[in-house]
C-alpha positions as CSV (number, residue, x, y, z in Angstrom):
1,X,-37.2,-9.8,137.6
2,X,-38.9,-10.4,134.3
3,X,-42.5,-9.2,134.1
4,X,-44.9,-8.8,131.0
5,X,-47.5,-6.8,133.5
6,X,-50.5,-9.3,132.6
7,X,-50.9,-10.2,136.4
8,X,-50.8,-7.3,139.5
9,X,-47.2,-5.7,139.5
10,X,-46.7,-7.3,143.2
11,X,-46.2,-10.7,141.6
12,X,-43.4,-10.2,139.6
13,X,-41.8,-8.5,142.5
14,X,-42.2,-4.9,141.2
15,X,-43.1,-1.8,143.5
16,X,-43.9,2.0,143.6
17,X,-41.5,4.3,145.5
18,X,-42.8,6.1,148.5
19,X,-40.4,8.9,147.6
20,X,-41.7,10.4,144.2
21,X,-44.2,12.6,143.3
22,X,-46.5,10.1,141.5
23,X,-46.9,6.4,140.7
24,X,-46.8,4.5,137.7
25,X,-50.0,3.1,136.1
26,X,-50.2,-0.8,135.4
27,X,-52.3,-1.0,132.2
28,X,-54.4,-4.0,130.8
29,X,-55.8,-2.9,127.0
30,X,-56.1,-5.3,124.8
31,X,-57.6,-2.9,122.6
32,X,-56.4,0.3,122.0
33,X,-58.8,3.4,124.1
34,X,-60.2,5.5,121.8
35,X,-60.2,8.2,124.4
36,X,-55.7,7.8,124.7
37,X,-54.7,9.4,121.6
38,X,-51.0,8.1,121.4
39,X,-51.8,5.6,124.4
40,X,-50.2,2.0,123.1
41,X,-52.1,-1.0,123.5
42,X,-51.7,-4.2,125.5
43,X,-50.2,-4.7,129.5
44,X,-47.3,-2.5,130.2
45,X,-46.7,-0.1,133.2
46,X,-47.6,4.0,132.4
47,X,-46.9,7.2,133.7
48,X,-49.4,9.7,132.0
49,X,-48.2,13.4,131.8
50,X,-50.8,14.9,131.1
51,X,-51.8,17.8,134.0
52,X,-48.1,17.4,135.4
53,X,-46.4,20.3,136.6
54,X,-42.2,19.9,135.1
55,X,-40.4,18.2,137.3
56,X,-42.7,15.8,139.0
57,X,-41.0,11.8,139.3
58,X,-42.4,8.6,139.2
59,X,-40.4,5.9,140.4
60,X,-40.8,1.8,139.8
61,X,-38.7,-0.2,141.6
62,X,-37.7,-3.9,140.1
63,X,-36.6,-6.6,142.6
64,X,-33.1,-7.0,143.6
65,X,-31.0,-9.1,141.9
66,X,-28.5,-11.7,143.0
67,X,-26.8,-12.8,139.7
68,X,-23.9,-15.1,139.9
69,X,-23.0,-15.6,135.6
70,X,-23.0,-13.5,133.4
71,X,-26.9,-12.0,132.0
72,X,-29.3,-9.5,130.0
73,X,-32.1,-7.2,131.0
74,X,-34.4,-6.6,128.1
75,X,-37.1,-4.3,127.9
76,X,-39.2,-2.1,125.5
77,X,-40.3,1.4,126.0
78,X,-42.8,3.5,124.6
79,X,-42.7,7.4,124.4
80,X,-45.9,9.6,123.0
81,X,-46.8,13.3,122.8
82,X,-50.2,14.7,122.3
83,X,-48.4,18.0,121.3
84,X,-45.9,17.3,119.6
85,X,-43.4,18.1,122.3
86,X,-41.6,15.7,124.7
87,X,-43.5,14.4,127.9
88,X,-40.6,13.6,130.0
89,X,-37.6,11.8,130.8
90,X,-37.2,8.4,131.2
91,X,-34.0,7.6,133.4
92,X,-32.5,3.9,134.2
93,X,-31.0,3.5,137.6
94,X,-29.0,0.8,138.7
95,X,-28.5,1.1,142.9
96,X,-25.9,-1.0,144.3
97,X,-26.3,-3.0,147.7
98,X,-28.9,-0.5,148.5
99,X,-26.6,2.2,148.3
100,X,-27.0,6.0,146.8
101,X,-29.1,5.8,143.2
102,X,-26.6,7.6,141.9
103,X,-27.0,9.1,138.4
104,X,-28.7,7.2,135.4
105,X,-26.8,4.8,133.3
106,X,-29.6,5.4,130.5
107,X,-31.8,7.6,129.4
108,X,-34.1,9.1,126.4
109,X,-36.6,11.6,125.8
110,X,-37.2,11.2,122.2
111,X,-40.9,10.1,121.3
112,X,-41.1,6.6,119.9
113,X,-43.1,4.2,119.1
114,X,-41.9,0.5,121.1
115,X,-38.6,0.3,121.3
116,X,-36.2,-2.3,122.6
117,X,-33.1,-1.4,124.7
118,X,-30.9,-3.8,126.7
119,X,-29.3,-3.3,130.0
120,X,-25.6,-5.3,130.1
121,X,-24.8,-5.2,134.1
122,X,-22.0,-6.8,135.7
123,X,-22.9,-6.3,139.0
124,X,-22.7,-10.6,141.0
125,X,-23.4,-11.8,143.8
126,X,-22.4,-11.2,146.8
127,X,-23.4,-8.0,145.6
128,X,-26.8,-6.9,144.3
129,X,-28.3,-4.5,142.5
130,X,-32.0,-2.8,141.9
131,X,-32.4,-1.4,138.6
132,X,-35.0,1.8,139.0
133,X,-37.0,3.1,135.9
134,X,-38.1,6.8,136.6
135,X,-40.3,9.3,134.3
136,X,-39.2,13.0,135.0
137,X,-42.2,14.8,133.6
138,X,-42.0,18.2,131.6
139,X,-45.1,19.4,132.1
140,X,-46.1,18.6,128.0
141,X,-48.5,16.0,128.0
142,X,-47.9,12.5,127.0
143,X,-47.6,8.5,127.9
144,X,-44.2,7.5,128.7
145,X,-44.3,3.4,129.2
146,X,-42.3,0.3,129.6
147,X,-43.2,-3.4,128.9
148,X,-41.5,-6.6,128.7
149,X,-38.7,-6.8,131.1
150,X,-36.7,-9.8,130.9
151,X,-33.8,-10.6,133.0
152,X,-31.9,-13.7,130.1
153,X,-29.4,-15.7,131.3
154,X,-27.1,-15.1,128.4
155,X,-25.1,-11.6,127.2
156,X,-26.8,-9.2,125.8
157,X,-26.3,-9.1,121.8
158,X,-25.7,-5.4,121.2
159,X,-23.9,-4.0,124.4
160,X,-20.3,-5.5,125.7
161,X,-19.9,-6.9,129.3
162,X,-17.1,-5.4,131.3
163,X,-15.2,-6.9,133.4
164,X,-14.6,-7.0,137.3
165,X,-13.0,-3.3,137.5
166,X,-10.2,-3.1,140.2
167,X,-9.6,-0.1,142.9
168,X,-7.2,2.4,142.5
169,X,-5.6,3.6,145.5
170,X,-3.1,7.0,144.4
171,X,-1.5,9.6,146.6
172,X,-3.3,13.3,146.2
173,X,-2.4,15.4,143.6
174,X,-1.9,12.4,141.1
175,X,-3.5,11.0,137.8
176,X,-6.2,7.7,138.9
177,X,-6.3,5.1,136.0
178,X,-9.2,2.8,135.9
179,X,-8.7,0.1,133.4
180,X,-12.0,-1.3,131.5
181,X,-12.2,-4.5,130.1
182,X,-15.1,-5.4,128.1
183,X,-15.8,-8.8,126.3
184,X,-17.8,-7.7,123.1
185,X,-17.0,-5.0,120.6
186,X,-17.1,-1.2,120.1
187,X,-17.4,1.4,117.5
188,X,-16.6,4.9,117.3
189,X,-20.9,5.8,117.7
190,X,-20.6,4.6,121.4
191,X,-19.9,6.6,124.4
192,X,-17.9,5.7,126.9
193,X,-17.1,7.6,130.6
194,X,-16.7,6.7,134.3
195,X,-19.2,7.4,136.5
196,X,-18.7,8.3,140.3
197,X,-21.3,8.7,143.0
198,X,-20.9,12.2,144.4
199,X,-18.2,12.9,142.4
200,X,-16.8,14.2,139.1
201,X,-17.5,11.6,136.1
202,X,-14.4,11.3,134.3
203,X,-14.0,10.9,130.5
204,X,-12.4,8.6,128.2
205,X,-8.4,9.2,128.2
206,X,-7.7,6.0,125.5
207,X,-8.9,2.9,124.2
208,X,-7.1,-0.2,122.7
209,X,-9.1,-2.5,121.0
210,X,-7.9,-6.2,121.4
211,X,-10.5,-7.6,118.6
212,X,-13.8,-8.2,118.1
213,X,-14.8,-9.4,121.3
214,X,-12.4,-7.8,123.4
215,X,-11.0,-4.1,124.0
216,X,-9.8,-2.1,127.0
217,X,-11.0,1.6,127.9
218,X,-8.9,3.7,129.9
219,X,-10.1,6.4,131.9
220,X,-8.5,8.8,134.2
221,X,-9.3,11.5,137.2
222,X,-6.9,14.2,137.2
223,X,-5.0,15.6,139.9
224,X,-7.0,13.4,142.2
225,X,-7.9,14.6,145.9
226,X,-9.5,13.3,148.5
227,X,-13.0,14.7,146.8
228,X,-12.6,12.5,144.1
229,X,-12.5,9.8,146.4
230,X,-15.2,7.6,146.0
231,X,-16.7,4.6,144.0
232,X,-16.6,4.4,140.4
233,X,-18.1,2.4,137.7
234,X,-17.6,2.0,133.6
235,X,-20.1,3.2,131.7
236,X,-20.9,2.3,127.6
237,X,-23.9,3.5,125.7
238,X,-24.4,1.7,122.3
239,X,-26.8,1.7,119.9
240,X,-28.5,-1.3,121.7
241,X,-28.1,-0.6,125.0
242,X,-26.2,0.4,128.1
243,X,-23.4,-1.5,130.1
244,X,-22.5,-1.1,133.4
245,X,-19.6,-2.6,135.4
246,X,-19.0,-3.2,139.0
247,X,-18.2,-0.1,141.5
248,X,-14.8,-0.2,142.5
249,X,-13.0,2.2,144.7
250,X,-10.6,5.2,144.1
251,X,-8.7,5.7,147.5
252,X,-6.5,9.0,147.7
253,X,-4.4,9.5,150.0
254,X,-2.7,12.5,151.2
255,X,0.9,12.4,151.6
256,X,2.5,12.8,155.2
257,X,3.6,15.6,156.8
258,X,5.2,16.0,160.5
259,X,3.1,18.2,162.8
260,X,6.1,18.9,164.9
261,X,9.8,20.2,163.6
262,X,12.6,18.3,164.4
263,X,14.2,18.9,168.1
264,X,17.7,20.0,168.7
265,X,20.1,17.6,170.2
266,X,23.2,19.1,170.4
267,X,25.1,22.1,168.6
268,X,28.7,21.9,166.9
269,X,30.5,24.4,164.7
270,X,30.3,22.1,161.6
271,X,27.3,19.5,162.7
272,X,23.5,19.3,164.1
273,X,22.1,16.3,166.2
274,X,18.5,16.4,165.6
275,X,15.7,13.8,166.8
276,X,13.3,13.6,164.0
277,X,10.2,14.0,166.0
278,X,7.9,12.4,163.2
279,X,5.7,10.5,165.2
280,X,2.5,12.4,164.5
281,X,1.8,13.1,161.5
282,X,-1.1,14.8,159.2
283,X,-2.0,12.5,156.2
284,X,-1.8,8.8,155.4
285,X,0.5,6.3,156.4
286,X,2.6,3.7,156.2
287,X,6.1,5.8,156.0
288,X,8.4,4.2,154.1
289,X,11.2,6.8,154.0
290,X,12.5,9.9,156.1
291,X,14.2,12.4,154.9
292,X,15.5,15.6,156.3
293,X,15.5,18.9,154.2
294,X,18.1,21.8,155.4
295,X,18.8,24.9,153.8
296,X,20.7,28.2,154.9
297,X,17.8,30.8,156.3
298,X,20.0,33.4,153.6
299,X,20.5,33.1,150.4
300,X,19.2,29.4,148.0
301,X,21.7,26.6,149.5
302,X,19.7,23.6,150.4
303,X,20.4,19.7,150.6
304,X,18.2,16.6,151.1
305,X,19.3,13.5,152.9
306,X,17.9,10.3,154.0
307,X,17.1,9.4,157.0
308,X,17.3,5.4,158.7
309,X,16.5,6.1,162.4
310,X,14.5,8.4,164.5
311,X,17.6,10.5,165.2
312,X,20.3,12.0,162.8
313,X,23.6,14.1,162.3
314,X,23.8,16.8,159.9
315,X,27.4,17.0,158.8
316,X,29.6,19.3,157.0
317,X,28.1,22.4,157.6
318,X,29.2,26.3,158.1
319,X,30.2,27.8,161.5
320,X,28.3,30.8,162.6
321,X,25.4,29.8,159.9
322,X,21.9,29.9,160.3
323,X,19.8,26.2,158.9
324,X,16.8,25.9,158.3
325,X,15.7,22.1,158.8
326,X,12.8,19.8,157.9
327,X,11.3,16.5,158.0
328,X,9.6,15.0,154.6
329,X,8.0,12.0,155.2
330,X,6.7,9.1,152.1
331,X,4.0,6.3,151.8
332,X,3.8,4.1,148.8
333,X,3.3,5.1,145.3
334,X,4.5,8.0,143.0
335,X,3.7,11.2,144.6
336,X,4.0,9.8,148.1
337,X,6.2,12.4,149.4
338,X,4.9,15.3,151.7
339,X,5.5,18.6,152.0
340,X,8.7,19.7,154.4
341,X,7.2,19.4,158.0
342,X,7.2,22.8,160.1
343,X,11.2,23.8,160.3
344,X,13.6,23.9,163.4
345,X,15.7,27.1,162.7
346,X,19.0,27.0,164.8
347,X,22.6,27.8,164.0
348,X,25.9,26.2,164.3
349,X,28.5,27.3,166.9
350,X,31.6,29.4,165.9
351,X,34.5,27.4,165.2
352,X,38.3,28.3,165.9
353,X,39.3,30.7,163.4
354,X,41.0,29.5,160.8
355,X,45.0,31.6,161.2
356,X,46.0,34.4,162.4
357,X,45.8,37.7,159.8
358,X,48.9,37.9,157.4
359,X,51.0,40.4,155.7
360,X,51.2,42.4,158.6
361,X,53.3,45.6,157.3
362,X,54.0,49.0,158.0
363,X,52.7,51.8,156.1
364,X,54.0,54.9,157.9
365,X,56.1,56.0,160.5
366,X,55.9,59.0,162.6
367,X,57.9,59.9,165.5
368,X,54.8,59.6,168.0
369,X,52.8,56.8,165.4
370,X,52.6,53.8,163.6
371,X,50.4,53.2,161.1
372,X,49.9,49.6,159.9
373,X,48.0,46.8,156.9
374,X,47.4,43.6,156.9
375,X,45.8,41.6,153.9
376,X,42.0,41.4,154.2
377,X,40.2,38.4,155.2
378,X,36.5,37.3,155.6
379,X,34.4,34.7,157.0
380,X,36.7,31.6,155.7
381,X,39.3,32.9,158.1
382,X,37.0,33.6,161.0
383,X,34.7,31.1,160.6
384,X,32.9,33.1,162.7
385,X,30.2,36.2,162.4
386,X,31.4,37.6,165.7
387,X,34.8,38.3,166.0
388,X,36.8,41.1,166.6
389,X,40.1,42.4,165.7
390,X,42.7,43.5,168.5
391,X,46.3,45.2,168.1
392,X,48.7,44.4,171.0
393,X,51.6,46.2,171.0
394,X,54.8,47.1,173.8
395,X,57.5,48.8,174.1
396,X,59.8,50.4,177.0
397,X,59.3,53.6,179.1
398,X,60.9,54.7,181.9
399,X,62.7,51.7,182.5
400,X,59.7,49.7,182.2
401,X,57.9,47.7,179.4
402,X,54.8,49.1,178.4
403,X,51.7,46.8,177.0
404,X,48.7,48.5,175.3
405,X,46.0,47.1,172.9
406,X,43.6,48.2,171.1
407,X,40.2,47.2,169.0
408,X,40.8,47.8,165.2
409,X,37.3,48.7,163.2
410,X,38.4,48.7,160.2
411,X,37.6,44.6,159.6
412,X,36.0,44.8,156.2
413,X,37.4,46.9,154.2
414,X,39.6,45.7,151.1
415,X,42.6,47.8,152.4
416,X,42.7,47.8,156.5
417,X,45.1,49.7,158.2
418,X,45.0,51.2,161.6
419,X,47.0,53.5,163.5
420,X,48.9,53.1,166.8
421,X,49.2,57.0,168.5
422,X,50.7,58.4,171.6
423,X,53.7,56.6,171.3
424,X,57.4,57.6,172.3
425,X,59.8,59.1,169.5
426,X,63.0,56.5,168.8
427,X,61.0,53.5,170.4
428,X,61.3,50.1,169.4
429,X,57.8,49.0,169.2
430,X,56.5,45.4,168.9
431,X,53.2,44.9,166.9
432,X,51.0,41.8,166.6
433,X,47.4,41.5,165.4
434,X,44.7,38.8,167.4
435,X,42.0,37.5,165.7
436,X,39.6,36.4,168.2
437,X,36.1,34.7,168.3
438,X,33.7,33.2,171.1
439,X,35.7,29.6,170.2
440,X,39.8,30.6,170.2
441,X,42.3,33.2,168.5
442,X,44.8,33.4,166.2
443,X,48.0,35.6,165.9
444,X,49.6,37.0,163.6
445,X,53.2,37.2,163.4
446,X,55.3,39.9,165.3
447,X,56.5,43.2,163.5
448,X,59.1,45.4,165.1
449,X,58.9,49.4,164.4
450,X,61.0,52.1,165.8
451,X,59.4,55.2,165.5
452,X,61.3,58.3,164.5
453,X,63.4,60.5,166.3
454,X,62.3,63.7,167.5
455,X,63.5,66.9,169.2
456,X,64.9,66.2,172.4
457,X,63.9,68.0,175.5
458,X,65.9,70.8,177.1
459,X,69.1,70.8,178.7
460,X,68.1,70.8,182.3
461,X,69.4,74.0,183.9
462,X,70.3,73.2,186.9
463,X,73.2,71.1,185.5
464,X,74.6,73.7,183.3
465,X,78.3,74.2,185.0
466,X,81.3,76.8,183.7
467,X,84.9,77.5,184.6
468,X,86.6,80.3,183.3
469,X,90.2,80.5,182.0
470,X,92.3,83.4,180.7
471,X,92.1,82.3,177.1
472,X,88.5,80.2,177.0
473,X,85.2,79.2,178.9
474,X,84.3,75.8,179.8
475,X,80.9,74.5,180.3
476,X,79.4,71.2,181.0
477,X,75.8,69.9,181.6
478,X,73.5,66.8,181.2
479,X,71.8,65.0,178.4
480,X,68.1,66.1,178.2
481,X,65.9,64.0,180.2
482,X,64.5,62.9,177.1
483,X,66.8,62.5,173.6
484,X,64.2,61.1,171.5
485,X,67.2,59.9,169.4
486,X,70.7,60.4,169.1
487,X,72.0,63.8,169.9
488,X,74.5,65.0,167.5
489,X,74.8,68.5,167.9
490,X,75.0,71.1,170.6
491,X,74.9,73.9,170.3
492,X,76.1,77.1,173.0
């Protein structure tokens, strides 16, 4: 790799890209041309600017290298203007393995006579690397040149060495720290970054400086996703020089997520059987833990349990209630939970209701109705939101027992009551309330009304009877065919 550019740039190793716009010139003046105002003298490698359009590239390629220790590129530059205003660019490249250039490491466009800079890559074998010098003109003209690469088997003087940089592998969505540790020292005039290929370079986040020869930079990409995923590399600028570490990966992986909702194994009034159904997933594996996320489809209840086999039992749940239920799935490393799979919605049977309703009282009575309360209950006593409310009542007519019943309505409010008409005056009437739902009933306890007494019927006519005696009349007849109470009183 090193090269003075006395003999023909192929034997050093050296090329010209077939990609760029123009090629570099290989120069041999020992003197200094009187007709190259700000041309340098000696063998060096040129790129003249003059009648460039801005824009235009020239690219020189160096041989790849296979370093195994640790070593130094060295090289002077040269930039001139013949009007006063910048000629160009000139951009260092480092391409890894004969992978993407990627962006430059180095760079300068400030006109100066010879300078030195130094080039501190830790790039070894089995890997290699091609470092790429390119001139971006600017359409001023100038001489941009380069002379004197040396590849020395030694560290560079002025620029630190990093270390072999590890891969980070995070879930999406979290912070990616690359460590950078650099043998040589640092001051607060250097810049330091991480540069990615394709992707967002990310700036310094801290540094701890170890001492003289030794400090660690610490960099981190944000809220990582699987753009940022790529291959990174530590970057320093100096005063002297540039260094460059190996790439190393970031790997970001998105957490897993079910495709499918859970399936519905069987159905109880306080339970769910569920199979898990998490085979397929979207997003990165392994799965380390299952949980399954339920919550009531009303109102902000929810619960979170873990989960040890493909199939599970929800417990302790609410009759008659609605569930919402999910699968969240995990892989390794914080942030490595998924979002709740798609969700089963199903709902728990009714269950038998709890007791019969209570306080079961009169509140008036009327000759031909009964009107009764009962203390107000809700879904605790239910356990159901389907029920209904019945009133069974009997008493005798005609010699025979009479059985009725009939739907109350009036379920929720804080005072029921319902009425029991077409009823028979002075009738013993036996009242119970049944709570019933799809699942059983309940009963209330038995209440026993007579209504009140009425006025009786007529005295049937036809049983009217009178004898007559000197002094008085008598008269006889039958009870009415219907008393509605006790008679007391006749009257002729």
């Amino acid at each position: 790799g090193c090269c003075t550019f006395d003999e023909p740039l192929s034997s050093c190793g050296y090329s010209q890209s077939d990609d760029d716009d123009l090629n570099w010139d290989q120069v041999n003046a020992p003197i200094k041309p009187s007709s190259g105002q700000g041309m340098p003298s000696g063998s060096f490698m040129l790129v003249n600017t003059s009648g460039r359009f801005a824009g235009q590239k020239a690219h020189l390629l160096m041989p790849h290298l296979k370093e195994n220790d640790t070593h130094c590129i060295d090289f002077h530059y040269y930039v001139s203007s013949k009007s006063g205003s910048s000629p160009g660019t000139l951009n260092i490249y480092v391409k890894v393995n004969d992978g993407p250039i990627g962006n430059p490491v180095w760079n300068t466009s400030i006109t100066a006579a010879w300078n030195r800079t130094e080039l501190a890559i830790s790039t070894f074998w089995p890997n290699f690397y091609q470092v790429v010098f390119e001139v971006v003109t600017s359409g001023h003209p100038g001489y941009v040149a380069i002379d004197e690469v040396k590849v020395l088997g030694h560290p560079c003087t002025k620029t630190p060495h990093f270390l072999r940089l590890q891969s980070v592998e995070v879930n999406a969505g979290q912070f990616a720290t690359f460590q950078c540790t650099a043998n040589g020292g640092t001051d607060s005039g250097d810049r330091l970054w991480l540069q990615g290929i394709y992707v967002r370079d990310a700036p310094l986040k801290d540094i701890k400086v170890f001492n003289a020869r030794r400090f660690v930079a610490l960099f981190s990409v944000v809220n990582a996703t699987k753009r940022d995923a790529g291959n990174y590399r530590c970057m320093i600028r100096t005063e002297g020089g540039v260094g460059v570490s190996n790439y190393a990966e970031l790997i970001v992986k998105e957490p897993p997520v079910p495709i499918a909702p859970p399936q519905l194994s069987s159905v109880g009034a306080t339970y769910l059987w569920i199979q898990l159904n998490a085979n397929s997933i979207n997003g990165d594996g392994p799965i380390i833990q299952r949980e399954v996320e339920y919550r009531t489809s009303s109102g902000s209840w929810y619960d979170i349990q873990p989960v040890d086999s493909a199939s599970y039992k929800i417990g302790h749940l609410d009759p008659d209630t609605e569930y919402e239920i999910s699968v969240l799935l995990t892989r390794p490393g914080e942030g490595g939970t998924g979002s709740p799979g798609p969700a089963l919605k199903t709902r728990t049977k009714c269950a038998d209701p709890m007791r019969g309703p209570r306080k079961l009282e009169v509140v008036e009575i009327k000759s031909r109705q009964i009107t009764i309360c009962w203390e107000p209950f809700g879904y605790n006593v239910t356990r159901c939101h389907r029920y209904n409310l019945t009133v069974h009542y009997r008493y005798q007519a005609g010699g025979q027992e009479q059985v009725r019943e009939e739907v109350s309505w009036d379920t929720e409010s804080s005072h029921p009551q319902h009425t029991i008409t077409n009823l028979s005056p002075y009738t013993n009437v036996s009242i119970k309330l049944v709570l019933m739902n799809p699942e059983g009933r309940k009963e209330s306890q038995e209440l026993v009304v007579q209504t009140d007494e009425d006025v009786p019927s007529a005295v049937p006519l036809e049983s009217i009877q009178g004898s007559t005696f000197e002094e008085k009349i008598f008269l006889q007849w039958r009870e009415p065919a219907q008393t509605y109470g006790v008679i007391t009183l006749y009257e002729v």
